[in-house]
C-alpha positions in Angstrom: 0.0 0.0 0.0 1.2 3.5 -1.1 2.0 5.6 1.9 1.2 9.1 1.9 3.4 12.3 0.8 1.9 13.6 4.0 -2.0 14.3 5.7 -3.3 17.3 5.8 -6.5 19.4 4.6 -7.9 20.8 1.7 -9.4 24.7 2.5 -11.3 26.8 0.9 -13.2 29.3 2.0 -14.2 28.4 5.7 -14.5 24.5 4.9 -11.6 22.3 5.7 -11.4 18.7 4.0 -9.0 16.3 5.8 -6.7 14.7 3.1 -3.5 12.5 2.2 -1.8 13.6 -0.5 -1.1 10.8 -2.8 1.7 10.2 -5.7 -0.6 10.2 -8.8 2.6 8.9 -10.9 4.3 5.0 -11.4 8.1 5.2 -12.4 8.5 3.3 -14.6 11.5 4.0 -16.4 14.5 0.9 -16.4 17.2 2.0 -14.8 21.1 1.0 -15.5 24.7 0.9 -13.5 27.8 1.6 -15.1 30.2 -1.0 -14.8 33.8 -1.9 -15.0 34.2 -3.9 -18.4 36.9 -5.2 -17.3 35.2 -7.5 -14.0 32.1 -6.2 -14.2 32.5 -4.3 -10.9 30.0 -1.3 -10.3 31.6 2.4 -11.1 31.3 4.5 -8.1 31.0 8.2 -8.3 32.8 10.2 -5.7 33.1 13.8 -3.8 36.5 15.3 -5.5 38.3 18.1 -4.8 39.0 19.4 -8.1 42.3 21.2 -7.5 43.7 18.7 -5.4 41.9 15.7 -6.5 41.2 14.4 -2.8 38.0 13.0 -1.4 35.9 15.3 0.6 33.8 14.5 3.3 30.1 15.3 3.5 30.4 17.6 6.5 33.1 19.8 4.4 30.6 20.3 1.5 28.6 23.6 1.3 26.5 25.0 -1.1 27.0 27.6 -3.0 26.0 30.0 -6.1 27.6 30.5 -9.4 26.9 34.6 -9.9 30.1 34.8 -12.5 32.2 31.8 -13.8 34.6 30.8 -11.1 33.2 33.3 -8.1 31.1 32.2 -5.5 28.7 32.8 -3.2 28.5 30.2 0.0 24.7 30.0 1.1 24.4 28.6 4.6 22.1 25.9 5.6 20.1 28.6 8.0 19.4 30.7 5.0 18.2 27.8 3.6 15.8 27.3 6.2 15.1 30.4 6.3 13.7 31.0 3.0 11.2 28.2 2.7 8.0 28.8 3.8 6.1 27.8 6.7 5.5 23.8 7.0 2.0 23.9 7.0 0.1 21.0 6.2 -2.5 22.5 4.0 -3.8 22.9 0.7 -5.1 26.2 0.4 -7.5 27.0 -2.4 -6.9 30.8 -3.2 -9.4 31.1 -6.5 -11.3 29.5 -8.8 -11.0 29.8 -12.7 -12.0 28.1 -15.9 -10.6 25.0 -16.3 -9.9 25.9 -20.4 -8.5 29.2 -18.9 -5.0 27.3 -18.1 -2.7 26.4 -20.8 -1.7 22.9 -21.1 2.1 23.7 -20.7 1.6 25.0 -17.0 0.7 21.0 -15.7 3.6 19.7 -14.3 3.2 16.8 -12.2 -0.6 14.7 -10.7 -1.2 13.7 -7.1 -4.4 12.6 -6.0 -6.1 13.9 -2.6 -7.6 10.8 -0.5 -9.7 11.9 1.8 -9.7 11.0 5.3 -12.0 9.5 7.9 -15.4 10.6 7.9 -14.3 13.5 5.5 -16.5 12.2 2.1 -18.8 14.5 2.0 -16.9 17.6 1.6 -14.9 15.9 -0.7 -17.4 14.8 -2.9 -19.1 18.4 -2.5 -16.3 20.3 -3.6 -15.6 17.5 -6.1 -19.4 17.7 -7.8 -19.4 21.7 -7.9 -16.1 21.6 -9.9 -17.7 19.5 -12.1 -20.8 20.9 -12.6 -19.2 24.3 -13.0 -16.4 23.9 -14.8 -13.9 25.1 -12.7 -10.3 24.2 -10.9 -9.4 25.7 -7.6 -5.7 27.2 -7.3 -3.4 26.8 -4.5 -0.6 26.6 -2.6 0.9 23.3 -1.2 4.0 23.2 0.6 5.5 19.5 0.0 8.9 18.9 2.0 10.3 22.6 1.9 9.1 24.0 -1.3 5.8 26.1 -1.9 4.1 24.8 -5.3 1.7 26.6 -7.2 -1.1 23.8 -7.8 -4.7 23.2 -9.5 -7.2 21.2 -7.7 -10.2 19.3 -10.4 -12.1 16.8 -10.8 -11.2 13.6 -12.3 -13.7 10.7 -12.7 -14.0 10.0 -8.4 -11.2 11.6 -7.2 -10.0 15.5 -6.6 -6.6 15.7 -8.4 -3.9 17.7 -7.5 -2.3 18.9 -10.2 1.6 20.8 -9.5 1.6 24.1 -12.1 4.9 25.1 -13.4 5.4 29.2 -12.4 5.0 31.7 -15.7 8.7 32.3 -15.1 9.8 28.4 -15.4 7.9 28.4 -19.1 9.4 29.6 -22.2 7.8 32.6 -24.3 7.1 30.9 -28.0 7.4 34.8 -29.3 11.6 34.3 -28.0 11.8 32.1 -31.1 11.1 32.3 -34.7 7.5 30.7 -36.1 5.9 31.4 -38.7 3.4 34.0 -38.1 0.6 35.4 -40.3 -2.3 33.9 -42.4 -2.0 30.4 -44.2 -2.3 33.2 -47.6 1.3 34.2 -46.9 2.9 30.8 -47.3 1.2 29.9 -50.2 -1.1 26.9 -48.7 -4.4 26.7 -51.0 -7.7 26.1 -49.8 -7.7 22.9 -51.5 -4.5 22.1 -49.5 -6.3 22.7 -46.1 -9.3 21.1 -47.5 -7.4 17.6 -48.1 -5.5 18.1 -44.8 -9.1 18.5 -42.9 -10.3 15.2 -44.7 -7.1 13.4 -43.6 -7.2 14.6 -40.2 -11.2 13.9 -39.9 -10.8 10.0 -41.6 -7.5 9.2 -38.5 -10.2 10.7 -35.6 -10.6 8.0 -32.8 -11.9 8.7 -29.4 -9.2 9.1 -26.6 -7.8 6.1 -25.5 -4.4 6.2 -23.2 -4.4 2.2 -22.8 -3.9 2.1 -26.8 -0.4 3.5 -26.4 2.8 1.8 -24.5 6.0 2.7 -24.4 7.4 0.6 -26.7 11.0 0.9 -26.5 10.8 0.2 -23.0 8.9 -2.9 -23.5 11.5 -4.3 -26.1 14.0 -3.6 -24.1 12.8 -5.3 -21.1 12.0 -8.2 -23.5 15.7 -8.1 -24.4 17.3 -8.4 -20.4 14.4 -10.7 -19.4 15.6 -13.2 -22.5 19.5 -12.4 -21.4 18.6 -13.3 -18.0 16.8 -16.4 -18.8 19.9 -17.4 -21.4 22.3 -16.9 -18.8 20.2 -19.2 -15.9 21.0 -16.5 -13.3 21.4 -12.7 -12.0 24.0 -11.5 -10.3 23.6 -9.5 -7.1 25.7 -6.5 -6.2 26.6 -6.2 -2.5 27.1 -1.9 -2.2 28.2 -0.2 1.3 26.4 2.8 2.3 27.6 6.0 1.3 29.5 7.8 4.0 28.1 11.0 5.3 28.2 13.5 7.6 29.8 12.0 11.2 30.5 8.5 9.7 34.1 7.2 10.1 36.4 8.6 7.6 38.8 5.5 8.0 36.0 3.0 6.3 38.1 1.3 3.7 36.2 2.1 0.5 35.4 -1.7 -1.2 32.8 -2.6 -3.6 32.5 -6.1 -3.5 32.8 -8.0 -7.0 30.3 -10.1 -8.7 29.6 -13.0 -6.7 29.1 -15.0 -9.7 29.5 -14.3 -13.5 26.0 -14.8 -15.3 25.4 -18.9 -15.7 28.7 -19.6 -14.5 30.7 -20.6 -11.6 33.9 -18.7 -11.9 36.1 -17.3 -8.7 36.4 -13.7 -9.3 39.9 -12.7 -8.7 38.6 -11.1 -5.5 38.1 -15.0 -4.1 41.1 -16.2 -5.7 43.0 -13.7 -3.7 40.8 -14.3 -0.8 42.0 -17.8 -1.1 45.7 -18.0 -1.8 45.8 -15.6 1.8 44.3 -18.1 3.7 46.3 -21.1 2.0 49.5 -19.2 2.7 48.6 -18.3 5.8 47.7 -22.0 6.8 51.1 -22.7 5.1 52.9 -20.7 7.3 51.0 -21.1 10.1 52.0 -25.0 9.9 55.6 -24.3 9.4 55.8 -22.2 12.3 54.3 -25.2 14.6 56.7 -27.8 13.0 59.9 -24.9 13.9 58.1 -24.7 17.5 58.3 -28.8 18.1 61.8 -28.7 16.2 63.0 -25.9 18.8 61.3 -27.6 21.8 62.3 -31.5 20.5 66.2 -30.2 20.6 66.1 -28.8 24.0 64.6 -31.6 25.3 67.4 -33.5 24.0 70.0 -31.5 25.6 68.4 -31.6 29.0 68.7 -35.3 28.9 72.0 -35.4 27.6 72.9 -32.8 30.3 71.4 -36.0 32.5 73.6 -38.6 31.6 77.1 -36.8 31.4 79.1 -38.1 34.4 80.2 -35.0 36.7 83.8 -34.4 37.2 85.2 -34.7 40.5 87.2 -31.7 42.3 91.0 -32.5 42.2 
């Protein structure tokens, strides 16, 4: 079950809805590591000094802004905090507007609002009106630390919550050249658009999103499924955590190798290593109890010779 971005409620006016904002989104992207070709062991990416080409701890990393190549300015984790807005749990529905009012390139990103416990019929109330009139409601949603600009509609039964890019995030079409003017100034005939209407009217079909897959996706995940299937096995990849901030520094920095090469049985040179150091150290380990008994055999000898030697008498 999905768990909640966070709970909260859904105002406007003086009626408060209680609600759990919901991802309205499945990743579904595949998703690769880089490898060593070499032994197939996973590349890393580290923190790196650039002038001195040294590893640097989390708790020596600050952020900072680029105002002019190569000059800096370090912004501190308080002004961070101090510039995002207040954590409040709400979604606060300033206005309401016609739905065909908002151009298409402001939507950004669905959630869906799940109301809570003994909260339907608001939510269905504010659901039906928006329906019946037409309309979205615009807010403001804080989700983690950042304030979004968001639309709230209707969509089958749920209230969606839709994230709204800001006018300054979208590009102006004027900042690049189209062509402008009537289809008279580039020549197009009316019996041009005319056959262009027929075409487009003969390929209309009703809306149908579960008609279209991502089919490059599909192939390719066709393509490892039938590798993984050939080769009769995956290979897992052990990772350590990533150090941060208070961590040890002196963590010895080992990725471990592929435990086994796909569909076959091979000792990576990790193990072979692994194994000659415990075979030599069994090695010496037995030569140094066969010295021990060779030492202790010889001075049990001479103690017993010492023994039998007949002591010489005082003259």
């Amino acid at each position: 079950m999905a768990r909640p971005i966070w709970s909260g409620t859904l105002t406007f006016g003086l009626l408060n809805v209680p609600v759990s904002l919901m991802s309205g989104e499945r990743k579904v992207d595949l998703h690769f590591r880089m490898l060593d070709a070499r032994d197939k062991s996973p590349i890393r990416f580290e923190r790196v000094n650039a002038e001195t080409g040294e590893e640097v701890p989390w708790k020596d990393i600050v952020k900072a802004f680029e105002y002019d190549k190569g000059n800096y300015v370090v912004v501190e984790q308080e002004d961070i905090k101090s510039a995002a807005p207040e954590g409040h749990e709400s979604v606060e529905v300033e206005t309401f507007v016609d739905a065909s009012e908002i151009d298409v390139r402001y939507y950004e990103k669905p959630y869906i609002l799940v109301p809570g416990k003994k909260a339907e019929k608001g939510y269905v109330l504010l659901r039906e009106t928006l329906r019946d009139t037409g309309q979205v409601g615009i807010a403001r949603v804080v989700i983690r630390t950042r304030q979004y600009l968001c639309a709230v509609m209707p969509q089958g039964d749920a209230l969606v919550l839709m994230l709204l890019r800001y006018p300054q995030e979208l590009v102006d079409p004027d900042d690049y050249k189209l062509p402008s003017g009537s289809t008279g100034d580039y020549r197009v005939s009316a019996r041009e658009k005319d056959m262009a209407r027929k075409l487009i009217q003969s390929m209309r079909a009703d809306w149908n999103p579960d008609e279209y897959h991502d089919e490059f996706r599909e192939r390719l995940q066709a393509l490892i499924t039938e590798r993984i299937q050939a080769k009769g096995a995956t290979a897992r990849v052990d990772e350590p955590a990533h150090e941060r901030e208070g961590d040890a520094t002196n963590v010895v920095d080992f990725m471990a190798l592929l435990q086994k090469s796909l569909g076959e049985n091979k000792r990576t040179p990790a193990k072979k290593a692994a194994a000659k150091k415990v075979a030599s150290g069994k090695v010496a380990k037995k030569a140094t109890k066969k010295a021990a008994a060779k030492k202790a055999a010889k001075k049990t000898a001479a103690k017993k010779t010492a023994r039998k030697a007949p002591q010489r008498k005082a003259g």
